[in-house]
DSSP file (Angstrom, degrees, kcal/mol; ACC not computed):
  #  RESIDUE AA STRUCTURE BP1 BP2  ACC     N-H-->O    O-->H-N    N-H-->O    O-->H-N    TCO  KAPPA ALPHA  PHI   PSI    X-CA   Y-CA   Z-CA
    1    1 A X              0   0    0      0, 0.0     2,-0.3     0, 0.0    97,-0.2   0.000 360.0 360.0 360.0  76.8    2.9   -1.6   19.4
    2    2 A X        -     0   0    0     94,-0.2     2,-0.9     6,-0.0    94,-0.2  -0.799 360.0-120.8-121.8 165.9    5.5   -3.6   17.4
    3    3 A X        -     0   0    0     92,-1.0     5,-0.1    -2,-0.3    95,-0.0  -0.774  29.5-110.1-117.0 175.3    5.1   -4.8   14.0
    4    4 A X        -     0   0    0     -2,-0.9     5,-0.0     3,-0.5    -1,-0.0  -0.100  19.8-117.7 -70.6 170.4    5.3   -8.4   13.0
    5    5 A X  S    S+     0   0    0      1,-0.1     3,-0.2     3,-0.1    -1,-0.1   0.826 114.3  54.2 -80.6 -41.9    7.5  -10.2   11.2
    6    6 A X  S    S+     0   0    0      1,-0.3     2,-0.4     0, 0.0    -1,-0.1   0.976 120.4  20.9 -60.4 -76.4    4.4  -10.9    8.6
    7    7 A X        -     0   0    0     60,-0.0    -3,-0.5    61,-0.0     2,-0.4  -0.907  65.9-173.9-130.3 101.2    3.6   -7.4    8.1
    8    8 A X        -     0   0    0     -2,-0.4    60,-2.2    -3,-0.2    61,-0.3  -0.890  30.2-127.2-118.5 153.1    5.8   -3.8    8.6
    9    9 A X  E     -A   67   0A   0     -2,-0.4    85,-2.9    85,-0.3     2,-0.2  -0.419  30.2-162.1 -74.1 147.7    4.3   -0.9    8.2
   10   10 A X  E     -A   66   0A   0     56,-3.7    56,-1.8    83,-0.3     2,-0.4  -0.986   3.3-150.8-146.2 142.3    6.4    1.8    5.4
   11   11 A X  E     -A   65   0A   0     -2,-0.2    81,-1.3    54,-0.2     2,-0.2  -0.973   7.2-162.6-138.7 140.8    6.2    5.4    4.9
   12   12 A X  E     -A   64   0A   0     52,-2.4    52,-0.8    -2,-0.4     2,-0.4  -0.667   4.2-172.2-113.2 127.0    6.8    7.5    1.9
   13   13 A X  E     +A   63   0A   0     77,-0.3    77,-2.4    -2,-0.2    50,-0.2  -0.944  18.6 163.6-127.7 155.4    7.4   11.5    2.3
   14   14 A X  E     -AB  62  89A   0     48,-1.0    48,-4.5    -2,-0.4     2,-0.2  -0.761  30.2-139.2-165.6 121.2    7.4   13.2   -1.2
   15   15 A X  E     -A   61   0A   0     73,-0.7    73,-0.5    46,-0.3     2,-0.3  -0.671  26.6-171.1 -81.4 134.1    7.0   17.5   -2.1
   16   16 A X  E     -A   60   0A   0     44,-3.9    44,-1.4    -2,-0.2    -2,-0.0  -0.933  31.4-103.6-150.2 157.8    4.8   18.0   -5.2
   17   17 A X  S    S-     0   0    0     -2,-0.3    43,-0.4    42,-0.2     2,-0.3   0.893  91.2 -21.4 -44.5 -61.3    4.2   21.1   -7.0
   18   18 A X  S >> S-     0   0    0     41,-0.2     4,-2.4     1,-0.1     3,-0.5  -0.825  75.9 -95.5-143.6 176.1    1.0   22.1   -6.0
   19   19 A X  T 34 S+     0   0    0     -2,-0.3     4,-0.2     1,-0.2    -1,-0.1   0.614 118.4  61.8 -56.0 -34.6   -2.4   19.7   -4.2
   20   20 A X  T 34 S+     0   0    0      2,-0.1     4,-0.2     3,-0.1    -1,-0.2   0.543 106.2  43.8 -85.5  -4.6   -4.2   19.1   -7.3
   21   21 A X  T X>>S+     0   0    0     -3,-0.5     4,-4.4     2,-0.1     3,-0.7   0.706 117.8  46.2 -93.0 -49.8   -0.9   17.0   -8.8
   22   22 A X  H 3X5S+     0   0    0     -4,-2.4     4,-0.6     1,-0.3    -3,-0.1   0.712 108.3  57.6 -68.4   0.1   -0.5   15.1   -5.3
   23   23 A X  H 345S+     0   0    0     -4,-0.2    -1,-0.3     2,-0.2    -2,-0.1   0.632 111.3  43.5-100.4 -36.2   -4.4   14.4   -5.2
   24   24 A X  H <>5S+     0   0    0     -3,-0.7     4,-1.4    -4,-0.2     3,-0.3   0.717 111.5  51.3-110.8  -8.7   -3.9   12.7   -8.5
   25   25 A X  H  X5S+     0   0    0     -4,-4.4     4,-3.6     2,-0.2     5,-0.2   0.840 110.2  51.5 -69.2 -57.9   -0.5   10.6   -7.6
   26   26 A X  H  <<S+     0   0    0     -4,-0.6     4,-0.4    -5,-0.6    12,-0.3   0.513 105.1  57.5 -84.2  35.3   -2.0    9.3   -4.7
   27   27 A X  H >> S+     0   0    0     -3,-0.3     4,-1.5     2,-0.1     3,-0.9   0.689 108.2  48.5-102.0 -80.5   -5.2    8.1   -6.8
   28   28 A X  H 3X S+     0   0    0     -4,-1.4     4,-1.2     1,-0.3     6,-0.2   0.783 109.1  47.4 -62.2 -37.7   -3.3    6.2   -8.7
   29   29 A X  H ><>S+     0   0    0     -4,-3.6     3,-1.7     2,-0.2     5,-1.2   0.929 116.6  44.4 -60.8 -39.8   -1.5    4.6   -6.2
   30   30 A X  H X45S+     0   0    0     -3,-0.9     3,-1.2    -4,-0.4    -2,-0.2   0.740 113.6  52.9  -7.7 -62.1   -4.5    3.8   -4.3
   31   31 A X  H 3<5S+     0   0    0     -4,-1.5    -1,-0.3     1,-0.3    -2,-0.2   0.666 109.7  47.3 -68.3  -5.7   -6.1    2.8   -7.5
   32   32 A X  T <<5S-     0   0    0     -3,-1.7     2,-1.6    -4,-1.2    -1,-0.3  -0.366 118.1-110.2-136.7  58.7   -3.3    0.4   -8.4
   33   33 A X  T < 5S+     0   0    0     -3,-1.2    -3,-0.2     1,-0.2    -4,-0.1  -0.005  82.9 120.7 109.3  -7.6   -3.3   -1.0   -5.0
   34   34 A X  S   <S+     0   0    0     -2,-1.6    33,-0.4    -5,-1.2     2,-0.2   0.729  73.0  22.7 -25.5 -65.4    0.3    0.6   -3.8
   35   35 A X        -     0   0    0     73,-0.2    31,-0.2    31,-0.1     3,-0.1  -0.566  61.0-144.0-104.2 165.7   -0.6    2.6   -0.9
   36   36 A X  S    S-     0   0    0     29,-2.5    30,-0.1     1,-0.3    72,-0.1  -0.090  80.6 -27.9-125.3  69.5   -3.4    2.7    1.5
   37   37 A X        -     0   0    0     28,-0.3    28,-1.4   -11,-0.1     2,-0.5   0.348  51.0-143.3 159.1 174.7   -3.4    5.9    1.8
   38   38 A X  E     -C   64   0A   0    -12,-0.3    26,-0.3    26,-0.2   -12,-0.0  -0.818  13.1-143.8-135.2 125.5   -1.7    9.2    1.6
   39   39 A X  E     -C   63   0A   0     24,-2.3    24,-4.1    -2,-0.5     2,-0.3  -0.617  17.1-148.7-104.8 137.6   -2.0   12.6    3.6
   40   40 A X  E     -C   62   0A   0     22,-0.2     2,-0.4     2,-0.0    22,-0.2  -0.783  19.1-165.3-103.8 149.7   -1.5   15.8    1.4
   41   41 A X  E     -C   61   0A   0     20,-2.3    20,-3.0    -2,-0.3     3,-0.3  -0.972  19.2 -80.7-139.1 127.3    0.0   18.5    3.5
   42   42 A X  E     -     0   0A   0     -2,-0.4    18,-0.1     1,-0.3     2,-0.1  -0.972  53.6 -52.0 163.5-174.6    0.2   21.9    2.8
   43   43 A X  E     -     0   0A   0     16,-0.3    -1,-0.3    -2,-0.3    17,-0.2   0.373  69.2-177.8 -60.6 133.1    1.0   24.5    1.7
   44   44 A X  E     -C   59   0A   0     15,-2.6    15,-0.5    -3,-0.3     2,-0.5  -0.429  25.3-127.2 -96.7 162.5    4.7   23.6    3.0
   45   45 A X  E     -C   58   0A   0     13,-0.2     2,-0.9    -2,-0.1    13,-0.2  -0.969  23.9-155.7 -88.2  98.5    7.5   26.3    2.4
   46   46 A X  E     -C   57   0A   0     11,-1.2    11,-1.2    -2,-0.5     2,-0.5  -0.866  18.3-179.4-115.0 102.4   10.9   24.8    0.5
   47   47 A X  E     +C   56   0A   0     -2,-0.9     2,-0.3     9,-0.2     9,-0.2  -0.765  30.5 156.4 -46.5  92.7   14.2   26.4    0.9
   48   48 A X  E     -C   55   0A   0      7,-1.8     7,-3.6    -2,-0.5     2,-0.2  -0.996  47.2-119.7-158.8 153.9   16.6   24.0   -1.5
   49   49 A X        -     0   0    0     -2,-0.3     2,-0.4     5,-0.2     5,-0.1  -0.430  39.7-177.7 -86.5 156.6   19.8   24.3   -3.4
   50   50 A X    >   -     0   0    0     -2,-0.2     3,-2.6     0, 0.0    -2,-0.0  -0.885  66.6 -22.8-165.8 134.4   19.1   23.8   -7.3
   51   51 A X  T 3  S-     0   0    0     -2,-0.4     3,-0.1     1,-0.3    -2,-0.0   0.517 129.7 -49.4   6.3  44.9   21.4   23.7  -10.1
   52   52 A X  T 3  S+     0   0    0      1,-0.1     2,-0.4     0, 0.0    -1,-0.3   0.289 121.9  98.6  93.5 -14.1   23.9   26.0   -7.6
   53   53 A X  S <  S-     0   0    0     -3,-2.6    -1,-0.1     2,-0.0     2,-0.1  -0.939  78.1-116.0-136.0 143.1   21.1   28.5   -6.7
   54   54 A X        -     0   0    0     -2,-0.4     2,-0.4    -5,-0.1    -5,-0.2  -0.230  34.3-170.2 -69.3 131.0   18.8   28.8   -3.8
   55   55 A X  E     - C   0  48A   0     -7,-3.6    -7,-1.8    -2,-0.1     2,-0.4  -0.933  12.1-157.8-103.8 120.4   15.4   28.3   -4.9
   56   56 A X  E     + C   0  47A   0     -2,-0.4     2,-0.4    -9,-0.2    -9,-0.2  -0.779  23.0 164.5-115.6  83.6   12.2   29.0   -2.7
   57   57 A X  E     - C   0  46A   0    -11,-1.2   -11,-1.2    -2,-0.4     2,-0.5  -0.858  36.7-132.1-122.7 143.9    8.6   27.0   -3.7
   58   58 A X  E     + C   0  45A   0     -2,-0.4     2,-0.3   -13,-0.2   -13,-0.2  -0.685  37.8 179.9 -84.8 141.4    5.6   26.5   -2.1
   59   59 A X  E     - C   0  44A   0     -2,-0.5   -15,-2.6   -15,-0.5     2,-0.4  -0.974  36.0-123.8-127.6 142.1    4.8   22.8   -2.5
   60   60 A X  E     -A   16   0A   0    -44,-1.4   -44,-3.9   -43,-0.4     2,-0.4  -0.734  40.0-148.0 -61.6 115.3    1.8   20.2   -1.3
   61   61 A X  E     -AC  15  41A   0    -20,-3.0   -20,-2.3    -2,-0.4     2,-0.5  -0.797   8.6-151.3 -95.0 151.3    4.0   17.6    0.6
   62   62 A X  E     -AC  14  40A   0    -48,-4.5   -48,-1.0    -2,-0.4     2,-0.5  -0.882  14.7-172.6-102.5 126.4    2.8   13.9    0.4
   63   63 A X  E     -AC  13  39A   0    -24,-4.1   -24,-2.3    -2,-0.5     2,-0.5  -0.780  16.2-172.2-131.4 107.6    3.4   11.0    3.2
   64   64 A X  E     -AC  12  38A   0    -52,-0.8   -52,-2.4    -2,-0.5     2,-0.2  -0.688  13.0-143.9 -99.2 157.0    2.1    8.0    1.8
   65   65 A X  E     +A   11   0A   0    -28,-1.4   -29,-2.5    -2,-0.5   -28,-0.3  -0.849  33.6 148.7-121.6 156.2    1.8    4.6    4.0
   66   66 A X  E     -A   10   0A   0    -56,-1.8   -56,-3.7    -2,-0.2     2,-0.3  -0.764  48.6 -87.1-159.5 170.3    2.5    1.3    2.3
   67   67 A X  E     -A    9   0A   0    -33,-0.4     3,-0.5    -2,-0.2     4,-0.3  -0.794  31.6-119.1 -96.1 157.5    4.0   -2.0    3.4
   68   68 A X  S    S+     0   0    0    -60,-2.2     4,-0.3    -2,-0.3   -59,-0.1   0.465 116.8  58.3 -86.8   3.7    7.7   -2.7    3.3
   69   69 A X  S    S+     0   0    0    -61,-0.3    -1,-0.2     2,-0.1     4,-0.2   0.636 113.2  35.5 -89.6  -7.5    6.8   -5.5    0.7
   70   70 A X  S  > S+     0   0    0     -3,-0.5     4,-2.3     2,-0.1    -2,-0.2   0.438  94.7  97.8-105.9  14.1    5.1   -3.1   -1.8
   71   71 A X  H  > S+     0   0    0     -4,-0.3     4,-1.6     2,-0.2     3,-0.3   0.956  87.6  51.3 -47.1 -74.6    8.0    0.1   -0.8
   72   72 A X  H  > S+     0   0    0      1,-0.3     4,-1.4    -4,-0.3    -1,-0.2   0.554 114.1  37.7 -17.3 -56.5    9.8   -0.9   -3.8
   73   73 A X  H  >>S+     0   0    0     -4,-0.2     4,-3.2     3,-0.1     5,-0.5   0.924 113.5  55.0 -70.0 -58.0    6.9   -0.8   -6.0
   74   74 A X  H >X5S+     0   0    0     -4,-2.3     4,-5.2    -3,-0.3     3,-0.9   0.956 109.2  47.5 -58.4 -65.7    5.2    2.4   -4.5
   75   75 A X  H 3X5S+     0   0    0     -4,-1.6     4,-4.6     1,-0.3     5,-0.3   0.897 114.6  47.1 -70.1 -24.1    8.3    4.6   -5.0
   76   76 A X  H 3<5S+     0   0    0     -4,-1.4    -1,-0.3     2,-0.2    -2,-0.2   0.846 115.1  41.4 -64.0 -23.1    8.9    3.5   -8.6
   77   77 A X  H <X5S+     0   0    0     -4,-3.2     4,-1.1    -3,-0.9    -1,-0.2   0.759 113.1  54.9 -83.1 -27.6    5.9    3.8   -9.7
   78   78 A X  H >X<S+     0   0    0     -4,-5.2     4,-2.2    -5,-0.5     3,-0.9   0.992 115.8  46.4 -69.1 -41.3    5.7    7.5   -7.4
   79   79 A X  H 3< S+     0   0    0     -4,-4.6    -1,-0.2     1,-0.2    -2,-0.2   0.649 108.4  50.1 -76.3  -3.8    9.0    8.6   -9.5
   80   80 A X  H 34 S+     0   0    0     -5,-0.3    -1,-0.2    -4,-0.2    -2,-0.2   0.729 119.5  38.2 -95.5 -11.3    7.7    7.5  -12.7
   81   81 A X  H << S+     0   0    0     -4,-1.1    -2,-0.2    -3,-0.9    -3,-0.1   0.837  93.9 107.0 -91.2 -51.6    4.4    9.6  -12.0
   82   82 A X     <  -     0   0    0     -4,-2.2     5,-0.1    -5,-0.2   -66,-0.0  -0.043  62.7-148.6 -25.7 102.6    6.4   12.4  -10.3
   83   83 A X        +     0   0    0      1,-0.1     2,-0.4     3,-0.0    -1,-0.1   0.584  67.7 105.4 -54.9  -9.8    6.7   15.9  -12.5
   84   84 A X  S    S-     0   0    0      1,-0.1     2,-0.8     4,-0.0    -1,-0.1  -0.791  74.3-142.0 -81.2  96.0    9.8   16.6  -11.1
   85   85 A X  S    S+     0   0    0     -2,-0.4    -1,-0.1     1,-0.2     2,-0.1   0.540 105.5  15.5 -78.4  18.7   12.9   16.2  -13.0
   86   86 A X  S    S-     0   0    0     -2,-0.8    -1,-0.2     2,-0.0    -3,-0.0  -0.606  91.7-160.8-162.2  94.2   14.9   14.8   -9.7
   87   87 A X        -     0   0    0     -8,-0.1     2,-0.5    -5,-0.1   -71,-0.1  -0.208  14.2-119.8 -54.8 170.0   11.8   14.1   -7.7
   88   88 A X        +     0   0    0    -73,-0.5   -73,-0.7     2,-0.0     2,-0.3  -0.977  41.5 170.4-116.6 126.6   12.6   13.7   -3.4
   89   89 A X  B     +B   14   0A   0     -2,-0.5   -75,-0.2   -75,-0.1     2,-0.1  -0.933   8.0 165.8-102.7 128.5   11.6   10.7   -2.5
   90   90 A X        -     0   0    0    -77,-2.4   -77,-0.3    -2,-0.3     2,-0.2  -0.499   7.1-178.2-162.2 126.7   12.2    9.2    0.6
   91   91 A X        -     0   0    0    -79,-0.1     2,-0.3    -2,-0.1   -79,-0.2  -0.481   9.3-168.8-134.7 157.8   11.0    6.4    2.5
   92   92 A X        -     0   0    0    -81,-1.3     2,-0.4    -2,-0.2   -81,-0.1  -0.780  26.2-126.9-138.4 153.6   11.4    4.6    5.7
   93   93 A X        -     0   0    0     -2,-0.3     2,-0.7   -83,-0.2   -83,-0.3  -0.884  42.2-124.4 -99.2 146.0   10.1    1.0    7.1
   94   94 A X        -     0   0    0    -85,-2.9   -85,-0.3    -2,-0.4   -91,-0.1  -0.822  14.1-146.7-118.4 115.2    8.4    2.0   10.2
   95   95 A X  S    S+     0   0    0     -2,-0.7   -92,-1.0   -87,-0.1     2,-0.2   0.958  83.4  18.2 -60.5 -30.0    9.8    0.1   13.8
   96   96 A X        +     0   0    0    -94,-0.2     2,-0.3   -88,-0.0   -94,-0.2  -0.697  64.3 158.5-135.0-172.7    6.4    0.1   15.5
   97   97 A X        -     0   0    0     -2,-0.2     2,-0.7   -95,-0.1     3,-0.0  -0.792  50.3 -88.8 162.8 134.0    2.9    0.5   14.4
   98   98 A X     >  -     0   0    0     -2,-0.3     4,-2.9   -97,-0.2     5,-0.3  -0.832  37.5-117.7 -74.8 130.2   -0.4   -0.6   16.1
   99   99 A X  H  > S+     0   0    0     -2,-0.7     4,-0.6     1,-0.3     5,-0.1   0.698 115.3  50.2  -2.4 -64.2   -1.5   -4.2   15.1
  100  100 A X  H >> S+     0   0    0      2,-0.2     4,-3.2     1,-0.2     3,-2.2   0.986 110.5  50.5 -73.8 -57.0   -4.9   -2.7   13.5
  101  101 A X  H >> S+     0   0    0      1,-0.3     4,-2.1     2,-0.2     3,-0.7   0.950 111.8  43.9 -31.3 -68.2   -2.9   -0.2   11.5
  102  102 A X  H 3X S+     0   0    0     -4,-2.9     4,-1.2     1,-0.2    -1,-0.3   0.708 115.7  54.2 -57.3  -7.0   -0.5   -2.8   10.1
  103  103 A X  H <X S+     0   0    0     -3,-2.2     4,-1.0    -4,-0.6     5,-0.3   0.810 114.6  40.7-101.2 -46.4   -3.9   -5.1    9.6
  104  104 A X  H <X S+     0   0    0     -4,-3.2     4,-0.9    -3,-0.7    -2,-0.2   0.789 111.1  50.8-100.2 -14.8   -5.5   -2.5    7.6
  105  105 A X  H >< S+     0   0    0     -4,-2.1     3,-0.7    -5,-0.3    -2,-0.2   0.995 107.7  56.9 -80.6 -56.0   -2.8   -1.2    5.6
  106  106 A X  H 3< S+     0   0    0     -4,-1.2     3,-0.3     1,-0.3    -2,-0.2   0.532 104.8  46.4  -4.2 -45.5   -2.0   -4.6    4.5
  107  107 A X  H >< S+     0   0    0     -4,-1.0     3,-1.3     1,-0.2    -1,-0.3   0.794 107.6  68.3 -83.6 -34.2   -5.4   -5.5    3.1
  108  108 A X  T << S+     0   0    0     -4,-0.9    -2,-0.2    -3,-0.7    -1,-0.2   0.652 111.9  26.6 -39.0 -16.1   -4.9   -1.9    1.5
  109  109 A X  T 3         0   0    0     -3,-0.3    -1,-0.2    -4,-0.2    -2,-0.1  -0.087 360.0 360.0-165.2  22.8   -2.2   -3.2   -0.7
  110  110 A X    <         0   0    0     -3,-1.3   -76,-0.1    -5,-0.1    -2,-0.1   0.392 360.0 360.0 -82.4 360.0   -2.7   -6.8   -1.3
């Protein structure tokens, strides 16, 4: 379960306001060929420091999977989409992956 030199699998976690906002980022990435595809989780809890004061919202988190030649693409186009005005984004290249995985996200995102 390694991935190839060809093809690594990459994976995008992002909190958005609420399920119906993260339902319609990861259509568009999907529709514009970005992702293959993105699992909404939630409702998550979020504890975070904010202009000096702690702030507490429930948010829909996103983890979208991508290839590490369209990462680039996927998170600029998730921050230009993003409501937030200092979205978190943050993404990883993934060390291993099953073969079929990497096979199918690939055609996902050609």
């Amino acid at each position: 379960m390694t991935t190839g030199e060809a093809t690594r699998a990459a994976l995008i976690y992002s909190p958005l306001p609420d399920a119906e906002t993260a339902r319609a980022i990861a259509g568009t990435l999907l529709d514009e060929g970005l992702i293959a595809c993105a699992n909404l989780l939630g409702p998550i809890e979020s504890v975070f420091l904010w202009k000096g004061q702690r702030e507490c919202a429930s948010e829909t988190a996103a983890l979208f999977k991508t290839t590490a030649e369209a990462l680039k693409r996927a998170v600029n186009r998730l921050h230009a989409l993003h409501p937030y005005e200092t979205p978190v984004i943050i993404a990883t290249i993934c060390d291993a992956a099953h073969p079929d995985t990497l096979a199918w996200i690939s055609e996902q995102t050609r």
